[in-house]
MDAnalysis code that builds the backbone (N, CA, C; Angstrom):
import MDAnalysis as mda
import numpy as np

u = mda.Universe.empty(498, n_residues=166, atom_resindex=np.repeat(np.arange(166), 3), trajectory=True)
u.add_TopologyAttr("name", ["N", "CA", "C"] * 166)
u.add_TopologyAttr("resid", np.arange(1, 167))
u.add_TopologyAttr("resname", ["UNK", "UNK", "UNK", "UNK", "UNK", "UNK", "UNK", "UNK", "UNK", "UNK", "UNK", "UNK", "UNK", "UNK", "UNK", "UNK", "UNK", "UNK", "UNK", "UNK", "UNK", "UNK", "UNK", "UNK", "UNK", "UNK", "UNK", "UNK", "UNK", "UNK", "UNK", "UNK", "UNK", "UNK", "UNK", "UNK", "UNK", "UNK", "UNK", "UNK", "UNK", "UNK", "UNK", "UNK", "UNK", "UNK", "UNK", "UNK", "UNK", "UNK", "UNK", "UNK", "UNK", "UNK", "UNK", "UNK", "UNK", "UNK", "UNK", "UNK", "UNK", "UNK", "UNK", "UNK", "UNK", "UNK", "UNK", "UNK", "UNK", "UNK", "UNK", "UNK", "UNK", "UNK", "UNK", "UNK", "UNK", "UNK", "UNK", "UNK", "UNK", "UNK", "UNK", "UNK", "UNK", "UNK", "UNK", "UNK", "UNK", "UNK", "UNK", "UNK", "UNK", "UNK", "UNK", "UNK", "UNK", "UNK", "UNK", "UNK", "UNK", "UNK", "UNK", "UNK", "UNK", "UNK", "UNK", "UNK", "UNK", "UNK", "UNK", "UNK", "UNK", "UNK", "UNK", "UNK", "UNK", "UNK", "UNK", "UNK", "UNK", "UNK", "UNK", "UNK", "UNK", "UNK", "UNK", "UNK", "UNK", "UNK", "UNK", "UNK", "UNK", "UNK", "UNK", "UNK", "UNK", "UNK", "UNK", "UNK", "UNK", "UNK", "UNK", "UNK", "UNK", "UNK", "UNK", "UNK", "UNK", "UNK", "UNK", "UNK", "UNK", "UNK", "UNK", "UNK", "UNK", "UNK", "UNK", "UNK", "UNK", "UNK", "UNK", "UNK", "UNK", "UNK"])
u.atoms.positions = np.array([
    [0.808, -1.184, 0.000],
    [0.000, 0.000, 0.000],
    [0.852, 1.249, 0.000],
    [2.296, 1.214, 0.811],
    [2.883, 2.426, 0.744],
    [3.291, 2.429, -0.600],
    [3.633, 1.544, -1.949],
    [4.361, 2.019, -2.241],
    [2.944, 2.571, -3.628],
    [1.842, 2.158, -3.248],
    [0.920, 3.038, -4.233],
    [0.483, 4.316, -3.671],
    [1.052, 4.557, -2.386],
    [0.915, 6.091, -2.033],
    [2.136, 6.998, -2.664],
    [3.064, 6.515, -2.437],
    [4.320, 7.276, -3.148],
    [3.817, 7.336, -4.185],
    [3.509, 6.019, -5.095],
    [3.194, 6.223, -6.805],
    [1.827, 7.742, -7.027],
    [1.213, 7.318, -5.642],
    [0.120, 8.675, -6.367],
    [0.643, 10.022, -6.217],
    [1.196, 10.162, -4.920],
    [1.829, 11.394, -4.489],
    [2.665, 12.200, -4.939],
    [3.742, 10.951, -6.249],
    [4.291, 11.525, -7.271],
    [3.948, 11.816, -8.410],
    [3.065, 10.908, -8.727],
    [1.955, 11.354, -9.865],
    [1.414, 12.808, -9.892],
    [0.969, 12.834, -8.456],
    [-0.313, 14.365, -8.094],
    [1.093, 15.514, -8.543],
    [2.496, 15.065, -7.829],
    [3.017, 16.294, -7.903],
    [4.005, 16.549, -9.233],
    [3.885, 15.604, -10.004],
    [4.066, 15.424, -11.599],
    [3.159, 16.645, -11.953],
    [1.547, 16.056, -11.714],
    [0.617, 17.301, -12.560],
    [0.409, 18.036, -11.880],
    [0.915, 18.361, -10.824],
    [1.153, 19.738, -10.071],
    [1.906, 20.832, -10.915],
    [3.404, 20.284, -10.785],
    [4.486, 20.919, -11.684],
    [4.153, 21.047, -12.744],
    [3.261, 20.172, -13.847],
    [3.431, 20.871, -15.094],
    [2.096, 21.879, -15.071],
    [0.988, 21.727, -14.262],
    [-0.033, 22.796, -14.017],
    [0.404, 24.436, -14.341],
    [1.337, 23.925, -12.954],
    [2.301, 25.115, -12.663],
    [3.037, 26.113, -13.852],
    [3.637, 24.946, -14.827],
    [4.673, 25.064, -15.785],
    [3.485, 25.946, -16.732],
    [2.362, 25.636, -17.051],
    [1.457, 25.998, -18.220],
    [0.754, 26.789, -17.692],
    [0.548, 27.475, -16.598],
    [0.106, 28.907, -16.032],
    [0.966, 29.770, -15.471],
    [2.736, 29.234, -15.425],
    [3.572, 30.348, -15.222],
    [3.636, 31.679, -16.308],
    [3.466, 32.840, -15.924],
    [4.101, 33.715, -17.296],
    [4.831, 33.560, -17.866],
    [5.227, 33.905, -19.247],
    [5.582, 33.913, -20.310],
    [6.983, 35.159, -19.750],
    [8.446, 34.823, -19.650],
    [9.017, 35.750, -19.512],
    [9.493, 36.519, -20.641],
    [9.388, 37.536, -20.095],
    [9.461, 38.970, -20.821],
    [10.059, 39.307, -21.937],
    [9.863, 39.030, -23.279],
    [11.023, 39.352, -24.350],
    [11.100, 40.536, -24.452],
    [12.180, 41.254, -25.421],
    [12.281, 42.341, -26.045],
    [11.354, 42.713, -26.376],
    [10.459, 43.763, -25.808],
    [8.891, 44.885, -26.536],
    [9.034, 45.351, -27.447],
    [8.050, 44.630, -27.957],
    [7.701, 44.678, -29.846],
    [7.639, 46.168, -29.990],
    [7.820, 47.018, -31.138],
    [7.309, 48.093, -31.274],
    [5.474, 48.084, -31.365],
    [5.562, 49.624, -30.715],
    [4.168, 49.590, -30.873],
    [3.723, 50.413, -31.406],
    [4.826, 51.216, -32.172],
    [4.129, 51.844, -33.422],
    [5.589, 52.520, -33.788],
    [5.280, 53.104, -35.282],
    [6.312, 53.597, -35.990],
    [6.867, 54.769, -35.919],
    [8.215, 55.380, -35.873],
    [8.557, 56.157, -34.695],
    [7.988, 57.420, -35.909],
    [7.785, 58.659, -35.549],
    [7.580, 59.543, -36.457],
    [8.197, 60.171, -37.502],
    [8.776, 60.078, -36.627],
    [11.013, 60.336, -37.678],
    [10.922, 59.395, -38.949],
    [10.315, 57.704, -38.684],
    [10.603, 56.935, -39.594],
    [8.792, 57.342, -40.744],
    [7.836, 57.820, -40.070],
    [6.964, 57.968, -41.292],
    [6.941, 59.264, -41.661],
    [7.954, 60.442, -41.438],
    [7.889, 61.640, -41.977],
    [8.872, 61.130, -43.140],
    [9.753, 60.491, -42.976],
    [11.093, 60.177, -43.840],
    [10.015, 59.743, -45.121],
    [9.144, 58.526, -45.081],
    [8.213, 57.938, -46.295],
    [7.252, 58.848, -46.479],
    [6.835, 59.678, -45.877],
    [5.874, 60.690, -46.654],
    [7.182, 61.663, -47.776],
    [7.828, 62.041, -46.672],
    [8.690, 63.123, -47.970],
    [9.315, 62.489, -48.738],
    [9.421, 61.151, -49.093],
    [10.037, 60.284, -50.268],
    [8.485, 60.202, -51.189],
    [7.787, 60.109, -50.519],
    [6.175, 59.970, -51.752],
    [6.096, 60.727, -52.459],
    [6.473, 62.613, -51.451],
    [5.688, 63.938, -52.193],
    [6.955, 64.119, -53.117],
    [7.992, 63.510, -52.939],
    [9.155, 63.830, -54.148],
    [8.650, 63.111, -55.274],
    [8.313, 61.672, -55.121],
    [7.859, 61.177, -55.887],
    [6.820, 61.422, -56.791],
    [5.383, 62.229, -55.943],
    [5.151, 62.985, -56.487],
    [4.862, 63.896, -57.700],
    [5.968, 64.429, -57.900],
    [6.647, 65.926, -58.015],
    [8.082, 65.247, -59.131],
    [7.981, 63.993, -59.176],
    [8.996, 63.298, -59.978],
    [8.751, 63.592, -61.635],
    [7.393, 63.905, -62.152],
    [7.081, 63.694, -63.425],
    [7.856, 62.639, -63.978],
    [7.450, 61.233, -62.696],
    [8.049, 60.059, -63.552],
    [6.873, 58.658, -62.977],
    [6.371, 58.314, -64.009],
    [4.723, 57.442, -63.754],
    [5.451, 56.517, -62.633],
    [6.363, 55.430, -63.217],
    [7.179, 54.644, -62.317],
    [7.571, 54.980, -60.587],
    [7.837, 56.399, -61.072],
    [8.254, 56.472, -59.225],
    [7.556, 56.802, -58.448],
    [6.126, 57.358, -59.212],
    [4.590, 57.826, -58.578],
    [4.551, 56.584, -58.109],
    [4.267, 55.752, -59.314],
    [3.417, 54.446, -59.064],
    [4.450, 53.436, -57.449],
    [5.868, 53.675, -57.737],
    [6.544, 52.885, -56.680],
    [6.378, 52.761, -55.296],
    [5.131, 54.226, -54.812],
    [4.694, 54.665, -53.582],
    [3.702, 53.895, -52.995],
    [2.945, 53.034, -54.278],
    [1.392, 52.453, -53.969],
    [1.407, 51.099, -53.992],
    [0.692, 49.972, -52.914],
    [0.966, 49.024, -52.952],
    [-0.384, 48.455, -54.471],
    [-0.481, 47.292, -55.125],
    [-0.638, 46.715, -55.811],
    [-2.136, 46.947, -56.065],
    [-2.578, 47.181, -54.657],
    [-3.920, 46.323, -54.547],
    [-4.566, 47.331, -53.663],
    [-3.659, 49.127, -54.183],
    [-4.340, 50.152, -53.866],
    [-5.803, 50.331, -53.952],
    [-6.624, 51.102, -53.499],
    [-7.869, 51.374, -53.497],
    [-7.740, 53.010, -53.116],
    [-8.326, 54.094, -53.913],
    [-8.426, 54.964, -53.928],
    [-8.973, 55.654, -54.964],
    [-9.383, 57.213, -53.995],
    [-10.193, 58.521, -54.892],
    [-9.446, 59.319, -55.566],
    [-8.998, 59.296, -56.739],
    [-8.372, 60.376, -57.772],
    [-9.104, 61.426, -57.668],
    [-9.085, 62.992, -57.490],
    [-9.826, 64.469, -57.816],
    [-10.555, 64.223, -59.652],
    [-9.374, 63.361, -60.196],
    [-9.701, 63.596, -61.678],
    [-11.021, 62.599, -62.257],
    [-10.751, 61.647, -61.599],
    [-11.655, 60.382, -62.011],
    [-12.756, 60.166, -60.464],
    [-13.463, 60.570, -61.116],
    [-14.734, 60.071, -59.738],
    [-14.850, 58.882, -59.292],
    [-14.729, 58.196, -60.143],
    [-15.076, 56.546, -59.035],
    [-14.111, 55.754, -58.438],
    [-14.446, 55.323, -57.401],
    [-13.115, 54.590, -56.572],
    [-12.402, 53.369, -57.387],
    [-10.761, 53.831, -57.293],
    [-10.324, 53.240, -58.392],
    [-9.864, 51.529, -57.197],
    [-9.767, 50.420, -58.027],
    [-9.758, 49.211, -57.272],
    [-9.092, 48.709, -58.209],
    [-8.394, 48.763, -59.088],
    [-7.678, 48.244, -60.073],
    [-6.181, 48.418, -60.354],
    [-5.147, 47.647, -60.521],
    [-4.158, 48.331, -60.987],
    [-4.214, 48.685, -62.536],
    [-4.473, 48.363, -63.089],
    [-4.776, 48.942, -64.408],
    [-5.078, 50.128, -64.635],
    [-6.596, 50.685, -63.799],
    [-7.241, 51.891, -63.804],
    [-5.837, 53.271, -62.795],
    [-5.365, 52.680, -62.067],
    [-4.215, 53.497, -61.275],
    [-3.522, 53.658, -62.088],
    [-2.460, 52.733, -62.702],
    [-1.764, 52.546, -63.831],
    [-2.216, 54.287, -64.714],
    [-3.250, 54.455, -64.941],
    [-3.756, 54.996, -66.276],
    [-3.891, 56.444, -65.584],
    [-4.129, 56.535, -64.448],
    [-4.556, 57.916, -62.955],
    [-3.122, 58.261, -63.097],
    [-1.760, 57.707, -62.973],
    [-0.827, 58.055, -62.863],
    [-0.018, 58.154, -63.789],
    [-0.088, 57.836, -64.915],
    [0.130, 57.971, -66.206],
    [-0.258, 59.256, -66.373],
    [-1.338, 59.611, -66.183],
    [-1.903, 61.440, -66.564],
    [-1.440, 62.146, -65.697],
    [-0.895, 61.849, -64.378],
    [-0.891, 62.623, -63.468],
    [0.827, 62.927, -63.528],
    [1.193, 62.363, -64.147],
    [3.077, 62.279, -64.592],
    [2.629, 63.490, -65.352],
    [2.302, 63.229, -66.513],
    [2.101, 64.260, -67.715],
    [1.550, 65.482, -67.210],
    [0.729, 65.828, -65.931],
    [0.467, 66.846, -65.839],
    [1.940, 67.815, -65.323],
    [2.953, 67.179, -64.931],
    [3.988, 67.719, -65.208],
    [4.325, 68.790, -63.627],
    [3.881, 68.118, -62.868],
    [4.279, 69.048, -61.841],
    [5.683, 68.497, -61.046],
    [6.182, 70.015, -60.629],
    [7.553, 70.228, -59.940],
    [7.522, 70.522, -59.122],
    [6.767, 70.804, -58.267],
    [6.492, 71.274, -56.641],
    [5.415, 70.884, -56.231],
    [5.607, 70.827, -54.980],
    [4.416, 70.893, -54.227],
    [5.331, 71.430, -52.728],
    [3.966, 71.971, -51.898],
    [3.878, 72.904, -50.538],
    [3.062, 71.758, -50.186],
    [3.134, 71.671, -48.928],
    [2.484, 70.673, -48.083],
    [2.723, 71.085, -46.822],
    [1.632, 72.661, -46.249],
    [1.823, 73.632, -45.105],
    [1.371, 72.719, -43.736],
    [0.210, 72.005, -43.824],
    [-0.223, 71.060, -42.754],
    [-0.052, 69.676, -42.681],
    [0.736, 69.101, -43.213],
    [0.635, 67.646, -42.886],
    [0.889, 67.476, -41.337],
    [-0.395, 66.249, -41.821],
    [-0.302, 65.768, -40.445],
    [0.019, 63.944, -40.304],
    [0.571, 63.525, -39.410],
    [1.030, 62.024, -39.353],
    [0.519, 61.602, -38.265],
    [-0.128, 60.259, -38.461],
    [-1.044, 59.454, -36.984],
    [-0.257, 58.418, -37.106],
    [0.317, 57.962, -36.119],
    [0.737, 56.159, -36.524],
    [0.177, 55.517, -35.535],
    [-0.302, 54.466, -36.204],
    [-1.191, 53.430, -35.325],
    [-0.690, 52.373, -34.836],
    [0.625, 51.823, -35.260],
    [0.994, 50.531, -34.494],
    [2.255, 50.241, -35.463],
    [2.712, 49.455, -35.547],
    [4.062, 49.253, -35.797],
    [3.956, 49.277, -37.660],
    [2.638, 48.369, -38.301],
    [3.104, 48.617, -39.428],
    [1.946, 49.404, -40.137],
    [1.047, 50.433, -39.499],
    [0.323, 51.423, -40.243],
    [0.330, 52.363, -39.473],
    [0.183, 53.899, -40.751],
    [0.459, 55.253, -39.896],
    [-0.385, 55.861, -41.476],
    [-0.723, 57.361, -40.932],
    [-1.380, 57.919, -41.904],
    [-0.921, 59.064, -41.984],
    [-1.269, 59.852, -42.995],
    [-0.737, 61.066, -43.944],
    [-1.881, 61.892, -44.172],
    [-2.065, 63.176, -43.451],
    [-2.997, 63.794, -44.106],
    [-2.495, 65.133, -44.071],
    [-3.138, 65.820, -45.149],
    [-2.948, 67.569, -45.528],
    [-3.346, 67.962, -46.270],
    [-3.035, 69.268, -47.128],
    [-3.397, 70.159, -47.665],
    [-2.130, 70.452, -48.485],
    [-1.925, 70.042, -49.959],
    [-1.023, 70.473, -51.214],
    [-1.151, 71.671, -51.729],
    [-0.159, 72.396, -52.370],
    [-0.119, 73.534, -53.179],
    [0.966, 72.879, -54.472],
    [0.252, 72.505, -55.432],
    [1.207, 71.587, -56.712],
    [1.368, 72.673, -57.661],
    [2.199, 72.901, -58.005],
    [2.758, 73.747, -59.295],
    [4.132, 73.489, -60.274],
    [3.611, 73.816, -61.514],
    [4.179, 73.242, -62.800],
    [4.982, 74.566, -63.462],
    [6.174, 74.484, -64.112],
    [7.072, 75.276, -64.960],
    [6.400, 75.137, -66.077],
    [6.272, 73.733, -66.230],
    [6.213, 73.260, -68.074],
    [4.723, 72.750, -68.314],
    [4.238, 71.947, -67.592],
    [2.710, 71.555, -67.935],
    [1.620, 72.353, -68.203],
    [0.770, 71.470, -68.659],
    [-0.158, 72.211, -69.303],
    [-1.440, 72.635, -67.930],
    [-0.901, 72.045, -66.827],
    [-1.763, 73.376, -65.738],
    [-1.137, 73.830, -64.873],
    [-0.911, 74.866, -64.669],
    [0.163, 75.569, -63.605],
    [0.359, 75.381, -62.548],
    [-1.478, 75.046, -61.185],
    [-1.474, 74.710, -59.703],
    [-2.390, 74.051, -60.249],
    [-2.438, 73.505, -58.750],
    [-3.742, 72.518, -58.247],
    [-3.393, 72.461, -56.723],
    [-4.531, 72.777, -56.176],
    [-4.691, 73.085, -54.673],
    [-5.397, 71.614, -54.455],
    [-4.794, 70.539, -53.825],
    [-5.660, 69.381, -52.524],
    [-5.722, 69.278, -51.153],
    [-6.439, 68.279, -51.221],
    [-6.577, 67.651, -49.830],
    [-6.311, 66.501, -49.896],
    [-5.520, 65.808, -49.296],
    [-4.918, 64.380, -49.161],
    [-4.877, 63.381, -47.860],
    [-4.740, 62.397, -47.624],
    [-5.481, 61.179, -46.994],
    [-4.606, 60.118, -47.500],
    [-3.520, 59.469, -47.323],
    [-2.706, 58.616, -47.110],
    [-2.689, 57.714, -46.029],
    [-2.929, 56.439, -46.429],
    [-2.826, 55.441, -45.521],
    [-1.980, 54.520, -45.828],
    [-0.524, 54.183, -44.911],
    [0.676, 53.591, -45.362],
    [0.474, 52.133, -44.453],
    [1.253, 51.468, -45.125],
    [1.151, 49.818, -44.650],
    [2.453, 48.820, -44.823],
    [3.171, 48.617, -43.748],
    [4.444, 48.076, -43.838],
    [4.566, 46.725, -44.832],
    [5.123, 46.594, -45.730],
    [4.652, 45.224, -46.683],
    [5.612, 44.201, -45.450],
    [5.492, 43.046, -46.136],
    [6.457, 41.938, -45.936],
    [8.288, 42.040, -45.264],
    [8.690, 42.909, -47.008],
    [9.768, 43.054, -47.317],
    [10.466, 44.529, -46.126],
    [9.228, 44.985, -45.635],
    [9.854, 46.446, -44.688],
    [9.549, 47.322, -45.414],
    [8.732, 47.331, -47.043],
    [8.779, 48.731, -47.617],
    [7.529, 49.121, -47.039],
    [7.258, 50.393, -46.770],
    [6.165, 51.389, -46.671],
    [5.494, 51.570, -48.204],
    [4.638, 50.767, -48.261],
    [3.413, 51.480, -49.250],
    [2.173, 52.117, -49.126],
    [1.678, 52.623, -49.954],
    [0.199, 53.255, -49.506],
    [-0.785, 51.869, -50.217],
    [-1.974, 52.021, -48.974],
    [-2.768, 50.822, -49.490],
    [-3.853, 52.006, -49.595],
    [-4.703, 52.690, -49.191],
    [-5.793, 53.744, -49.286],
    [-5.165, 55.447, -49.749],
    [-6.179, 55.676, -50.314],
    [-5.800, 57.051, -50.803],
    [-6.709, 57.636, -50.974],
    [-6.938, 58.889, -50.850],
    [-7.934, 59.950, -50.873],
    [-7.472, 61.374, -51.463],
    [-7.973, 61.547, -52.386],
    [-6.920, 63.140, -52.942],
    [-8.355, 63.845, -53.639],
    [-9.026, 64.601, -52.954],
    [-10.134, 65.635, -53.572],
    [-9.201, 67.165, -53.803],
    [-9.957, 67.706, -54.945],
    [-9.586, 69.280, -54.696],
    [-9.818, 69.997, -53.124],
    [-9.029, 70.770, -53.484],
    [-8.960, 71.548, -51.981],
    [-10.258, 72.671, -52.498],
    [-11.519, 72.927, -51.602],
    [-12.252, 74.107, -52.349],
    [-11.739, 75.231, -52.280],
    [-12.041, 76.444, -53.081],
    [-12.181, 77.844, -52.703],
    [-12.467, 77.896, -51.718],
    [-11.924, 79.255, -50.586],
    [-12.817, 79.801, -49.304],
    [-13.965, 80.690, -50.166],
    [-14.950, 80.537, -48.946],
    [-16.018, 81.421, -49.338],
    [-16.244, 82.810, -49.521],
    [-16.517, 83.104, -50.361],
    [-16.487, 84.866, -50.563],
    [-16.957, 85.738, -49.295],
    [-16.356, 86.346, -48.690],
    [-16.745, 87.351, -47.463],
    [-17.668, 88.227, -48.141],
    [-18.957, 88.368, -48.082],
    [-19.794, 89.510, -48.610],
    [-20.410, 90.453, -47.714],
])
């Protein structure tokens, strides 16, 4: 009989210990980031608005991930295609702009691999065939796989006129 008390007593404290083992905490690793430092999404916004401002379709297009979804000012309906982007940025090369002002941007970052972009543009051209264009912009960036920052959402309406003081 004693020696089926030992056998249980070591048994009980067998599934004692591993009880134990599978409700101890989890010790502490290195803390993940918990979001992207600002330094690192001001750096990818001012690589976009160069891009931009590149009058080159390729390096526009290099800003946007694949499987963008977004509002062009020029084309009304929400574009969901790379094809239809493809064709948004193709015109938007040719419109030929060399600057842009970007007086308010503003940057939210939400967690380690999304942060957002919003403001107010002043775009102007030397050579194209329209001189400004005043927006409003809405950038939503998304860390891929590889570590690059792309934009997955986009929003770009004209900026309106203020209202006439009468």
């Amino acid at each position: 009989m004693r020696a089926t008390s030992i056998a249980a007593m070591t048994a009980a404290l067998s599934i004692a210990s591993m009880t134990g083992a599978c409700n101890k905490a989890a010790e502490p690793s290195a803390p993940a980031a918990t979001s992207v430092s600002e330094e690192d999404a001001a750096a990818v916004a001012d690589a976009t608005q160069a891009a931009w401002v590149s009058q080159d379709a390729a390096k526009i297009e290099a800003a946007y991930a694949k499987d963008v979804v977004a509002f062009d000012p020029v084309d009304p309906p929400l574009s969901t295609t790379w094809e239809n982007w493809d064709k948004l940025q193709k015109g938007f090369a040719d419109m030929k702009f060399d600057h842009i002002d970007v007086p308010d941007r503003k940057i939210q970052t939400l967690d380690a691999d999304h942060f957002i972009v919003s403001g107010t543009g002043a775009m102007t051209s030397t050579s194209g065939p329209v001189k400004s264009a005043a927006m409003r912009f809405t950038d939503a960036y998304e860390r891929q796989a590889d570590g690059k920052w792309l934009i997955v959402n986009e929003h770009v309406s004209m900026k309106p006129e203020p209202e006439a003081k009468g």
